[in-house]
N, C-alpha and C positions, 0 to 999 in steps of 0.2 A: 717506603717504596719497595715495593717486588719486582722482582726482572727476569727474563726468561729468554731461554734462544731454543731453535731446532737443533736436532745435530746435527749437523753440517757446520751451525754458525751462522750460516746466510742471513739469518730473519734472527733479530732481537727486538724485544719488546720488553716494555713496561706498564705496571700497575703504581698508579698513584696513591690507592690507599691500601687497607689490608683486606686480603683474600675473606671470602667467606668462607660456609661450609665446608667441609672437602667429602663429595658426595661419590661411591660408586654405586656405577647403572650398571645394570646387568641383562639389559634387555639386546634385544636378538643384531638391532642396528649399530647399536654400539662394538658387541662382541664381532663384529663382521667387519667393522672398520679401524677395531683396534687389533684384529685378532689375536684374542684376550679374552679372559674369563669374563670381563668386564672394563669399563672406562672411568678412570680417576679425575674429576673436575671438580672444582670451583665457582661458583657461582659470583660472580661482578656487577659492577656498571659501566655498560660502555663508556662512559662519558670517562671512568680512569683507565682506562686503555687504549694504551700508543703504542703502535710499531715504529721502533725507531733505527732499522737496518732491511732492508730489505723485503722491501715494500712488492718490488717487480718479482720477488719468488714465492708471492704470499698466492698460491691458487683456491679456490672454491669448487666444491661440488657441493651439487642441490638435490637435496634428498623429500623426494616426496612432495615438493612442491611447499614447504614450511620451514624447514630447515637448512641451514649451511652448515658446511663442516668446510674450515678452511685449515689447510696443511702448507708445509713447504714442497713445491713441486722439483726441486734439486732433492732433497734425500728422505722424503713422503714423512715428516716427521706430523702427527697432528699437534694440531695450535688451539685451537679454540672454535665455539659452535656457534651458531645464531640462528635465534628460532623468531618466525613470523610472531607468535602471540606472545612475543615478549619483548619488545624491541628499545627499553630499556637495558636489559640487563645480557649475559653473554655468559657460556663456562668456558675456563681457559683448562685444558688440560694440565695436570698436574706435575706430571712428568718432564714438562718443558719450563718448568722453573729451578732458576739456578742461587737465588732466593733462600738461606737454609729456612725449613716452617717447623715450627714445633706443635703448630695442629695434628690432631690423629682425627679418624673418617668420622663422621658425625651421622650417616646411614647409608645403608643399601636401595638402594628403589630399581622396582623393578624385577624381586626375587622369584614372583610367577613364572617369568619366562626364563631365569639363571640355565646355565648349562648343565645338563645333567650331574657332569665329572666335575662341580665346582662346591665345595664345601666352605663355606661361610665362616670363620671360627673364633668372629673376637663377636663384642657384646652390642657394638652399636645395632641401632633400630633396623628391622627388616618392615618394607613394606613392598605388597605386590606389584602395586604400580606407583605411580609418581603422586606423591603422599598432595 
C-alpha cells in the first residue's frame, strides 16, 4: 500500500496496490499547471484510490472539457488527474506520495512541445506525444 498527502496535510490518500509507470509530461497544460518543466505522475486504477482525510478540501478544475485536475484548495498542492477517455484508470502525482518508491521515470511524453530552457539528461524513452 502507497499513501500520499498534500502539503498542508489536509487531504491524505491511499493506493492499494503498486503505482505504475512514473511518467513525465512535458506538454504545455501540464507545465502551466505545475509551473514546472514538466509533470511527474503515475498511472493507477481508480478502483485502488481512496481519500482517506479530507475529502471537503479535494477541489477540481476541468480542463477542456475531458479532463480533471484535482488539487487541495487550502494550499493548491496538485493530487491527481482524470481524463474522460479513460475512466478506468487516474495519474496521481508523484510528488504527493509520502510512500518511499524505488522506481526511477520509465519515459517522457510529450517532448514536441518541452520547454525550450528544459534539457532532458537521463536515458529513459522520449516520445513527442503520448506514446
Amino acid at each position: 500500500m502507497n499513501q500520499g498527502s498534500c502539503l498542508c496535510g489536509g487531504v491524505t490518500y491511499q493506493i492499494q496496490d503498486e503505482i505504475g509507470p512514473i511518467i513525465y509530461c512535458h506538454c504545455q497544460r501540464c507545465r502551466k499547471s505545475s509551473g514546472s518543466a514538466f509533470v511527474t505522475s503515475t498511472e493507477i486504477l481508480r478502483s485502488q484510490f481512496a481519500v482517506t482525510a479530507g475529502h471537503d478540501l479535494v477541489q477540481v478544475y476541468r480542463v477542456e472539457g475531458s479532463l480533471d485536475r484535482a488539487f487541495c484548495q487550502k494550499c493548491g498542492s496538485q493530487l491527481y488527474s482524470l481524463r474522460d477517455a479513460t475512466p478506468k484508470t487516474m495519474r496521481v502525482r508523484m510528488g504527493t506520495l509520502d510512500t518511499v518508491i524505488t522506481k526511477k521515470v520509465s519515459s517522457h511524453i510529450f517532448v514536441g512541445s518541452k520547454a525550450s530552457w528544459d534539457d532532458i539528461l537521463d536515458s529513459a524513452p522520449q516520445y513527442l506525444e503520448r506514446p
